[in-house]
C-alpha positions as CSV (number, residue, x, y, z in Angstrom):
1,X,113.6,114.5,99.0
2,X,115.5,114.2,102.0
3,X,112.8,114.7,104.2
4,X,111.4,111.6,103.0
5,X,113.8,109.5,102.9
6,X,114.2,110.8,106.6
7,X,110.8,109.8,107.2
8,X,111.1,106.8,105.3
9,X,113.6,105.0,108.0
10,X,111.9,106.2,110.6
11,X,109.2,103.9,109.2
12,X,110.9,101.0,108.9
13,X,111.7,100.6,105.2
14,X,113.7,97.8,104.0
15,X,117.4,99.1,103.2
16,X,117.0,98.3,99.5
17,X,114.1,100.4,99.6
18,X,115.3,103.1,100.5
19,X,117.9,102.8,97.9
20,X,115.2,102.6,95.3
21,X,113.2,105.9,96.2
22,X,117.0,107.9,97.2
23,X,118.5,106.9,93.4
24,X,114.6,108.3,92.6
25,X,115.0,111.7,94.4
26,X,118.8,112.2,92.8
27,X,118.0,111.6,89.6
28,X,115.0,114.4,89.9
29,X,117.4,116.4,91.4
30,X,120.2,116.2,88.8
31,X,117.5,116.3,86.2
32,X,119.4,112.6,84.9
33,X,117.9,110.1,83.4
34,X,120.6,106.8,84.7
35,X,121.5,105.6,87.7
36,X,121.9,102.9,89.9
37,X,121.9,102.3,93.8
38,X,123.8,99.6,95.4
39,X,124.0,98.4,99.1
40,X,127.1,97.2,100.8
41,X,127.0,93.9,102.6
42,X,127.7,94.1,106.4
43,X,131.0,94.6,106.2
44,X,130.9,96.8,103.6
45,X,133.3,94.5,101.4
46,X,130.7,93.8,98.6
47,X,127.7,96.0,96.8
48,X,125.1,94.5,95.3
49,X,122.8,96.4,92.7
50,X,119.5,96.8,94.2
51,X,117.9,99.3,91.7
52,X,118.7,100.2,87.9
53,X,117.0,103.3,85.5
54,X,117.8,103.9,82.5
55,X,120.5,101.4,81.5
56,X,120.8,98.1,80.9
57,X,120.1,95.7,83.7
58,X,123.3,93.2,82.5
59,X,125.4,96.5,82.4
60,X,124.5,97.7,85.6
61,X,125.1,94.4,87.5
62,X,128.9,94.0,86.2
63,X,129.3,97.8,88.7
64,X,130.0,95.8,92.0
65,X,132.4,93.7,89.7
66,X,134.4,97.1,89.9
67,X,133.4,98.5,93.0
68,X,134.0,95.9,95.1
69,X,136.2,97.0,98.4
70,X,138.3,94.0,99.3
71,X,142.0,94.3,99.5
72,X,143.8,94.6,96.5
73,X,140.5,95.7,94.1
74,X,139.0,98.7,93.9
75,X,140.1,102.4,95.6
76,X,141.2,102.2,98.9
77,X,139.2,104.4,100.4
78,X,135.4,105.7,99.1
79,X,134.5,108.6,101.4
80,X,133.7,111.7,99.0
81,X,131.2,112.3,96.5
82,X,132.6,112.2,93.3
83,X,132.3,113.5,89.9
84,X,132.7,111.4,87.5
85,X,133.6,112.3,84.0
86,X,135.9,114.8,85.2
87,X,139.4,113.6,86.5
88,X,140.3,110.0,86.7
89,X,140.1,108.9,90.3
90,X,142.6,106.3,90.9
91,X,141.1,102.8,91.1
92,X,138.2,103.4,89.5
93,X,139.5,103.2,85.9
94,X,137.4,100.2,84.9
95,X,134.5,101.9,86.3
96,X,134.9,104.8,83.3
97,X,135.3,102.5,80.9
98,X,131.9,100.6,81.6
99,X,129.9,103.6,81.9
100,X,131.6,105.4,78.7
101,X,130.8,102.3,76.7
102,X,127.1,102.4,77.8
103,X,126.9,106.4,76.8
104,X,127.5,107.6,80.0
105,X,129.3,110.8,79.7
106,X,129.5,112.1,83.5
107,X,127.7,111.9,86.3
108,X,127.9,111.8,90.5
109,X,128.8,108.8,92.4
110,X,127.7,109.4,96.0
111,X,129.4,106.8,98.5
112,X,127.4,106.3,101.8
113,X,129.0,105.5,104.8
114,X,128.6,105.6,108.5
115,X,131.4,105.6,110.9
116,X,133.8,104.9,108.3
117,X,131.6,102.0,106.9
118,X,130.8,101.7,103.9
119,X,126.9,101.3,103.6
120,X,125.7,101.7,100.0
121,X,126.3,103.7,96.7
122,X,124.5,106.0,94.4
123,X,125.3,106.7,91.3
124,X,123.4,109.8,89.1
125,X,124.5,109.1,85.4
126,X,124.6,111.5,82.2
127,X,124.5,110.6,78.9
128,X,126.9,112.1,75.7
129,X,124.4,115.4,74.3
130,X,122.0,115.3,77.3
131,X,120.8,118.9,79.0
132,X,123.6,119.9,81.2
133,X,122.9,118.7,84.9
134,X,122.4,121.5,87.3
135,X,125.6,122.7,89.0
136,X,125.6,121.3,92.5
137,X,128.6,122.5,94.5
138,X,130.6,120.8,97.0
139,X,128.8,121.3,99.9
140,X,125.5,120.5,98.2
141,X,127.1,116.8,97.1
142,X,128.3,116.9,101.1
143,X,125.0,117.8,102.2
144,X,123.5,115.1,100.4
145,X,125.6,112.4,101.2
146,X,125.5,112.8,104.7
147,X,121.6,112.9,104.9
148,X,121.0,109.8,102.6
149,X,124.0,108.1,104.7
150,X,122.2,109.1,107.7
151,X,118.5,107.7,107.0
152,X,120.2,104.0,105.2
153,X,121.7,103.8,108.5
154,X,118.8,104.9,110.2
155,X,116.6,102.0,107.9
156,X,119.4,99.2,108.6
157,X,119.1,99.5,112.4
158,X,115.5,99.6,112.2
159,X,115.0,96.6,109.6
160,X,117.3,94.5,112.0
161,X,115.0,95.5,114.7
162,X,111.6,95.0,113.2
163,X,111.2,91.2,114.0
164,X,110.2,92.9,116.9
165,X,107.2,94.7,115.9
166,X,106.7,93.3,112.1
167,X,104.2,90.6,113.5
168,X,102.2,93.2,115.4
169,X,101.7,95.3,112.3
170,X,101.4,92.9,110.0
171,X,98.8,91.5,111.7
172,X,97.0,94.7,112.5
173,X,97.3,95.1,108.4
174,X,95.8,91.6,107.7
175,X,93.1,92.2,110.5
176,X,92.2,95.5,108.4
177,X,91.8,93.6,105.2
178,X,89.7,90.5,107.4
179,X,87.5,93.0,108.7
180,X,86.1,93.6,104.7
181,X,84.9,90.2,103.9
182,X,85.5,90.3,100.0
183,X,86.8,87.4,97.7
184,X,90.4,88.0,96.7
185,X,89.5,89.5,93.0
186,X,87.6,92.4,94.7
187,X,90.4,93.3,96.8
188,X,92.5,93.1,94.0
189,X,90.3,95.1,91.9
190,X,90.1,97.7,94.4
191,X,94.3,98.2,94.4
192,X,94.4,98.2,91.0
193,X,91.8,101.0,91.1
194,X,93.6,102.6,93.2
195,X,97.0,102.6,91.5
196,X,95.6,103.2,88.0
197,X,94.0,106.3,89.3
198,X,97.5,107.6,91.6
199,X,99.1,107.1,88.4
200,X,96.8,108.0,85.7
201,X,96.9,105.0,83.8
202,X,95.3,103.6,80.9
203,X,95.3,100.1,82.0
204,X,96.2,98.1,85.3
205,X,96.8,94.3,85.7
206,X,97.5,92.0,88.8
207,X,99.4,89.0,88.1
208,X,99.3,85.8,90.2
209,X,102.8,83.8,90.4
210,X,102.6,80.2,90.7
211,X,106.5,79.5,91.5
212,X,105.9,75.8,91.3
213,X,105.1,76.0,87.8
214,X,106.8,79.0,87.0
215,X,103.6,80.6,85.3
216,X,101.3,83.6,85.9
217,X,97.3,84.2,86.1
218,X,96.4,87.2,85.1
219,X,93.3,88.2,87.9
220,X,92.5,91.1,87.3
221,X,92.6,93.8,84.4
222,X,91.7,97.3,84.0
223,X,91.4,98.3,80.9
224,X,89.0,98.7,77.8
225,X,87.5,96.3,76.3
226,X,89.6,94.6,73.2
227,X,90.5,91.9,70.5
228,X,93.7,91.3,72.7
229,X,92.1,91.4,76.1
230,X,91.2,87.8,76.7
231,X,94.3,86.5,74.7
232,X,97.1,87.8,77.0
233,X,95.7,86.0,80.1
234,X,98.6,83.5,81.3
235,X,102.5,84.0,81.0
236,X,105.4,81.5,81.3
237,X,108.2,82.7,83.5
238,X,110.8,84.9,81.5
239,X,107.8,85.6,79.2
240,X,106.1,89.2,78.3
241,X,107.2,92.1,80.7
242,X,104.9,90.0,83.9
243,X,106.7,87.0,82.9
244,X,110.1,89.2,83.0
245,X,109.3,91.2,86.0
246,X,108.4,87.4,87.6
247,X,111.8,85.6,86.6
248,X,114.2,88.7,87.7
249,X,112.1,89.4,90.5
250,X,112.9,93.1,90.1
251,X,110.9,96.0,88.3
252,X,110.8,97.0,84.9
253,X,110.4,100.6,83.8
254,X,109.4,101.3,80.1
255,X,109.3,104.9,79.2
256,X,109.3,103.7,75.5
257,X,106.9,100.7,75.7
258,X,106.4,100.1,72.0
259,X,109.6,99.5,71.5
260,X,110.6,97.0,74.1
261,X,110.4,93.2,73.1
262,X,109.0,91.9,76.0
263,X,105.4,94.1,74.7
264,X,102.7,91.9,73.4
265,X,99.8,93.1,71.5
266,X,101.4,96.1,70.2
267,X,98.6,97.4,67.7
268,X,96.4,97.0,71.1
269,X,98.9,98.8,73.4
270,X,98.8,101.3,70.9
271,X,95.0,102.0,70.6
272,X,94.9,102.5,74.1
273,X,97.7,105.1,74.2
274,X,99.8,103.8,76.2
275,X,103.4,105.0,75.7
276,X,105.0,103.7,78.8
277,X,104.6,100.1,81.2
278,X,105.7,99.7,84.6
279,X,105.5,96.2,86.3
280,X,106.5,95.6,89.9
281,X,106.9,92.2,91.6
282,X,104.7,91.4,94.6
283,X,106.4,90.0,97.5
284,X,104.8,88.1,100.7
285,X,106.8,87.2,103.3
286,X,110.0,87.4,100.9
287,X,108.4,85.2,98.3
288,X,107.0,86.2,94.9
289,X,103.2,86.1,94.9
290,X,102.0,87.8,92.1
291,X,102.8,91.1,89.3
292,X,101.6,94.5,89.0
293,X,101.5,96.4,86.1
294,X,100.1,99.9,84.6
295,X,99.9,101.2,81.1
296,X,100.3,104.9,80.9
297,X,100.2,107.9,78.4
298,X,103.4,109.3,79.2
299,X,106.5,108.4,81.2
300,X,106.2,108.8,85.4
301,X,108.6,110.6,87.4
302,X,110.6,108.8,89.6
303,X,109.3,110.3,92.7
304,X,106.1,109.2,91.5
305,X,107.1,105.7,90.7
306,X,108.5,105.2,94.1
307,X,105.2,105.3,96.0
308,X,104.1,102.5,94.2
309,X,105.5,100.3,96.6
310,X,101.9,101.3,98.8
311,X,100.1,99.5,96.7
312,X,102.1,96.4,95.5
313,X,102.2,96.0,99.6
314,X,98.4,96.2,99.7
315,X,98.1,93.6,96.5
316,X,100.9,91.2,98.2
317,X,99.2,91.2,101.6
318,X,96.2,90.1,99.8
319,X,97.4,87.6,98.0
320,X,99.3,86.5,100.4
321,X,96.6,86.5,103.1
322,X,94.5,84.5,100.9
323,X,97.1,81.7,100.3
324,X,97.3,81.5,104.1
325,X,93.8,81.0,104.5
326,X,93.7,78.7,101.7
327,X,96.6,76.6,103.6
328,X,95.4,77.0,106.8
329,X,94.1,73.6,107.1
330,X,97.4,72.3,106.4
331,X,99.7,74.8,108.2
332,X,97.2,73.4,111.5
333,X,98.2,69.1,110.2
334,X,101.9,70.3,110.5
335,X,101.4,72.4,114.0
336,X,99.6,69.8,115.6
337,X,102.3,67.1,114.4
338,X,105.3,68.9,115.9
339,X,102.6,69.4,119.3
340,X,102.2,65.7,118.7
341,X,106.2,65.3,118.8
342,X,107.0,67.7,121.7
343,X,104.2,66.2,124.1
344,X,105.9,63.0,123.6
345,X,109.1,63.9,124.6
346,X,107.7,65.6,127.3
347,X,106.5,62.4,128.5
348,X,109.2,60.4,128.0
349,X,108.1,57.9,125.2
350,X,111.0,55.7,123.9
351,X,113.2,57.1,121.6
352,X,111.9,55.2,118.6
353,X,108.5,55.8,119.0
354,X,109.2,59.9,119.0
355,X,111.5,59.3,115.9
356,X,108.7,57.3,113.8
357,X,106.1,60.3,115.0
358,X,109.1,62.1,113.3
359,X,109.3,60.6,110.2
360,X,105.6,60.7,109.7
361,X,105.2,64.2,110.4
362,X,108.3,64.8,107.9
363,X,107.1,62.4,104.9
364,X,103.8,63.5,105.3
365,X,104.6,67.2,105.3
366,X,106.8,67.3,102.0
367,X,105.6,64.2,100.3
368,X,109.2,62.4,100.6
369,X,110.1,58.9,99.6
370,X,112.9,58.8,102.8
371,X,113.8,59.6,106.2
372,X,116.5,58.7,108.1
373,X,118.4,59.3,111.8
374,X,121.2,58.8,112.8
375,X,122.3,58.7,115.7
376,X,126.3,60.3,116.5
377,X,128.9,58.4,119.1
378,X,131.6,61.7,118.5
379,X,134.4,59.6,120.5
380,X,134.6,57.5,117.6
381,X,133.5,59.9,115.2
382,X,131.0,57.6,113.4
383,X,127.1,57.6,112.8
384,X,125.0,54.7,113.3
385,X,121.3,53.8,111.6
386,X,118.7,54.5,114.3
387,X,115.8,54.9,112.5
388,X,115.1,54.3,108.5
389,X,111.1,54.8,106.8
390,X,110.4,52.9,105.2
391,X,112.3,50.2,106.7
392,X,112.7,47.9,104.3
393,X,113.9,49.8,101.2
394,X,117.9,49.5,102.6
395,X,119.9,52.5,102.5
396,X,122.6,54.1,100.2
397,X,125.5,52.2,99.9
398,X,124.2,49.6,102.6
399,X,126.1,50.8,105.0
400,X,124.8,50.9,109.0
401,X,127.4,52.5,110.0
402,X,129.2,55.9,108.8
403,X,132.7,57.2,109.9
404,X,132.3,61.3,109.8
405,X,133.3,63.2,106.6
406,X,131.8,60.2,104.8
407,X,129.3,60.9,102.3
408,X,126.3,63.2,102.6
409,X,125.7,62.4,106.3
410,X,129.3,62.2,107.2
411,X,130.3,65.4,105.8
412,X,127.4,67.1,108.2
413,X,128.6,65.2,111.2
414,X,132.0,66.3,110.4
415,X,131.2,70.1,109.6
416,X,127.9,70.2,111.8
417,X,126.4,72.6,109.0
418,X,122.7,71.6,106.5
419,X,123.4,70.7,103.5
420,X,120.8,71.0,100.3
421,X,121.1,68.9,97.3
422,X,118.4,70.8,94.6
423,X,119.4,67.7,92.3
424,X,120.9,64.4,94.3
425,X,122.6,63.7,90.7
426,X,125.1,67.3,90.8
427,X,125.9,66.3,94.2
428,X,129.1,64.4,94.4
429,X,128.6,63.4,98.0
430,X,125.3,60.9,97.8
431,X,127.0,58.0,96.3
432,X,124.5,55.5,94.9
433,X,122.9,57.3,92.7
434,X,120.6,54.5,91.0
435,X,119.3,53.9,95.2
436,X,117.9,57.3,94.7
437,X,116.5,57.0,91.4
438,X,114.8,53.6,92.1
439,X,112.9,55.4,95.0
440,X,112.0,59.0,93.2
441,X,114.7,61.0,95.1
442,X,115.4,64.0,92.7
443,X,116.9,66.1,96.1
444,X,117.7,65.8,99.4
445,X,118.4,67.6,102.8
446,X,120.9,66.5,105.8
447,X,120.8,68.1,108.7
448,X,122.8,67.9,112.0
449,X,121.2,67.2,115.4
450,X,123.0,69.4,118.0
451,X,121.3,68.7,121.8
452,X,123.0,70.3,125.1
453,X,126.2,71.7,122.3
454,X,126.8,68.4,121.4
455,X,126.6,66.9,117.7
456,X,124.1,63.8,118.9
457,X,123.2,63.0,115.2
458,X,121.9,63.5,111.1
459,X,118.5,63.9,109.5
460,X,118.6,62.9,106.3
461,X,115.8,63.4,103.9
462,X,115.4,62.5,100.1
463,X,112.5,64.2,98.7
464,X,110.7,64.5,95.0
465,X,112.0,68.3,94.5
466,X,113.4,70.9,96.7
467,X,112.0,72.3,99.7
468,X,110.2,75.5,99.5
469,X,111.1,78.0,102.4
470,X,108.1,77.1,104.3
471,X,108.6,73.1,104.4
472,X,112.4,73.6,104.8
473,X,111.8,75.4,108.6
474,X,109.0,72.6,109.3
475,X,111.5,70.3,108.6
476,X,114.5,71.8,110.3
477,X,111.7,72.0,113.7
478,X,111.4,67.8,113.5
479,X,115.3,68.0,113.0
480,X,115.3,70.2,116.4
481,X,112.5,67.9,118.3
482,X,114.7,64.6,117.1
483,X,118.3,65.9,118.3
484,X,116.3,67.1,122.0
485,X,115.2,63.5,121.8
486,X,118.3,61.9,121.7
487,X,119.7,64.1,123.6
488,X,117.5,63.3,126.6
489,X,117.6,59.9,125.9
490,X,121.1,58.7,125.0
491,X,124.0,60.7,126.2
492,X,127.0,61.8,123.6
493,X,130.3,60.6,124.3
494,X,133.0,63.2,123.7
495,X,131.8,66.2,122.2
């Protein structure tokens, strides 16, 4: 197990990965059937719950509620593995008494530091009646924590350095799949394939997410043929184990499949012999693109389950790669506008010809209703209107000119930090409310404009919904273009 975890970093596994297959390998080891593995922010203050077996999800997320490091919670210092079940251990009193009321009657917490930095937890759980775990002395639990310490640290370093070599492999991946010109369904087919044989399964399915309408596609199923096979074809979010796995984002383990809820079809479940479901999200580019799931006869061990993060990468690539062919066309409209923007700065055009190239590139990029700059004079820290689209619609509260701390755009000038409003009506900063909902503003997003370290103005931008990832970088390159603009071509007083 430590081996490959070892082998693991040196890959360049995410840190929460990691996690996921080391809680795998301890509860093999320990012959237990909980646990869960947390990762500590940067500063190791925090934890956050990264993987979960074999208790509730709800339960195990409360943990960093008790864990957490900060002064005045929690034990002072976490350096030793230790038993739990067996003496108290001074501030970690409410930690007992979560775990006893879930029927957790022992197990090992493993803290995992490096240079007296907290990096992560594992905990290897026991329930009331269970088989005895195996005994593991001291320098075992020691031996242990100091190898999975070492390879978390080892994955950390190398995640935060794999922006610069991510691109190269992801690209050499993606040139692997282009050079096997097959539609999207056979490539799919052929992962599924692959994982339902790796696994033994009875049945495999591949899930596609559509996160605008919070609903899945079911692409691709291998299985026998049934009564229930062409009913269970689409899922809601929050819906079924796919629609589950889809709204948590996070994979579901069922040893005991027919009696889980989130099960349709039972009766057809059944007649396949399936006992046990695993689903796993599929993630591209850190967004949800689809859901994996297999059907087996019998429950998988953990270190099995862990490797079937090869294939959900294969399946997410693809869909993935396919969505960026399908958008290429548009990705290349929204390239060539900022080009379009850049050359004519380059040139010098006037300064409201660059911010109308702006504004259309922006509008016509997210579909919004408004765009406005404006532009910052920081001795007497007030905005003024230098550019509205359209032109002729006003603006909120009619006002040309805004003292900083004001309002949406003062409050950006003032703190020089984005601000996101997902529903303009829950902010309490964008004032006229009825101006947004005569034009179809549900949200909005103000940025600063900093040029040379000086604040030189604010992008605002109402839009029909919130901004994906994607749209919210394009826009945040226009915002970048426009404060270069005015920077160039009207100095900032004062800073």
């Amino acid at each position: 197990v430590l081996s490959q975890l070892s082998h693991a970093a040196n890959l360049g596994i995410t840190p929460e990965e990691l996690l996921t297959r080391a809680i795998d390998g301890l509860l093999q080891l320990m012959r237990a059937l909980a646990g869960v593995a947390c990762l500590a922010d940067p500063e190791g203050k925090t934890l956050e719950v990264v993987s979960v077996r074999g208790i509730r999800p709800a339960a195990a997320k409360t943990l960093p509620q008790v864990l957490r490091l900060d002064a005045g919670r929690g034990p002072k210092a976490l350096t030793r593995p230790i038993r739990i079940g067996h003496a108290e251990v001074p501030g970690l009193e409410d930690l007992h008494a979560r775990l006893s009321a879930e029927g957790i009657a022992g197990g090992i917490l493993l803290p995992l530091a490096s240079d007296g930095r907290l990096l992560g937890l594992l905990i290897a759980m026991f329930r009331a009646g269970a088989e005895p775990p195996p005994a593991l002395s001291d320098a075992h639990l020691d031996t242990l924590q100091r190898e999975i310490s070492s390879a978390l640290q080892n994955a950390r370093v190398r995640h935060g350095l794999r922006s610069l070599n991510m691109d190269l492999l992801r690209l050499l991946t993606l040139a692997k799949i282009l050079g096997e010109p097959r539609e999207l369904e056979d490539t799919l087919t052929t992962v599924a394939q692959a994982a339902k044989s790796f696994s033994g399964g009875l049945a495999t399915a591949v899930w596609l997410a559509d996160p605008a309408d919070r609903h899945l596609t079911r692409i691709v199923l291998l299985a026998p043929e049934g009564p229930e096979r062409d009913r269970l074809m689409h899922f809601a979010y929050g819906e079924g184990v796919p629609g589950w796995v889809a709204e948590s984002e996070q994979a579901l383990h069922l040893d005991d499949a027919l009696g889980d809820p989130r099960v349709g079809a039972k009766e057809w479940v059944r007649s396949l012999g399936i006992r046990s479901i695993y689903a796993f999200p599929l993630r591209f580019k850190e967004a949800l693109v689809g859901v994996l799931s297999v059907g087996t006869a019998a429950p998988l061990p953990p270190s099995q389950l862990s490797l079937f993060g090869i294939y959900c990468d294969h399946a997410a690539l693809a869909i993935g790669y396919s969505r960026l062919l399908r958008d290429k066309d548009v990705h290349v409209e929204q390239l060539g506008g900022l080009v379009a923007v850049a050359q004519a700065i380059n040139d010098g055009r006037p300064r409201e010809m660059i911010l109308r190239l702006i504004s259309e590139g922006c509008r016509r990029a997210t579909g919004a209703p408004w765009f406005v700059v404006w532009g910052a004079d920081n001795r007497k820290r007030e905005l003024r209107l230098l550019h509205a689209d359209p032109a002729n619609q006003g603006i909120p509260d009619r006002r040309e000119r805004v003292s900083y701390g004001s309002g949406l755009v003062g409050w950006t000038a003032l703190h020089r930090q984005t601000r996101i409003a997902a529903d303009v009506r829950a902010e309490p900063l964008a004032g006229d409310l009825e101006w947004y909902r005569g034009r179809g503003i549900v949200a909005s997003v103000t940025l600063p404009l900093i040029g040379n370290e000086r604040l030189v103005g604010v992008l605002h931008l109402g839009t029909q919904a919130p901004l994906g990832p994607e749209l919210l970088r394009l826009v945040e390159g226009y915002a970048a273009l426009a404060a270069a603009s005015l920077a160039r071509t009207r100095p900032t007083p004062g800073r």
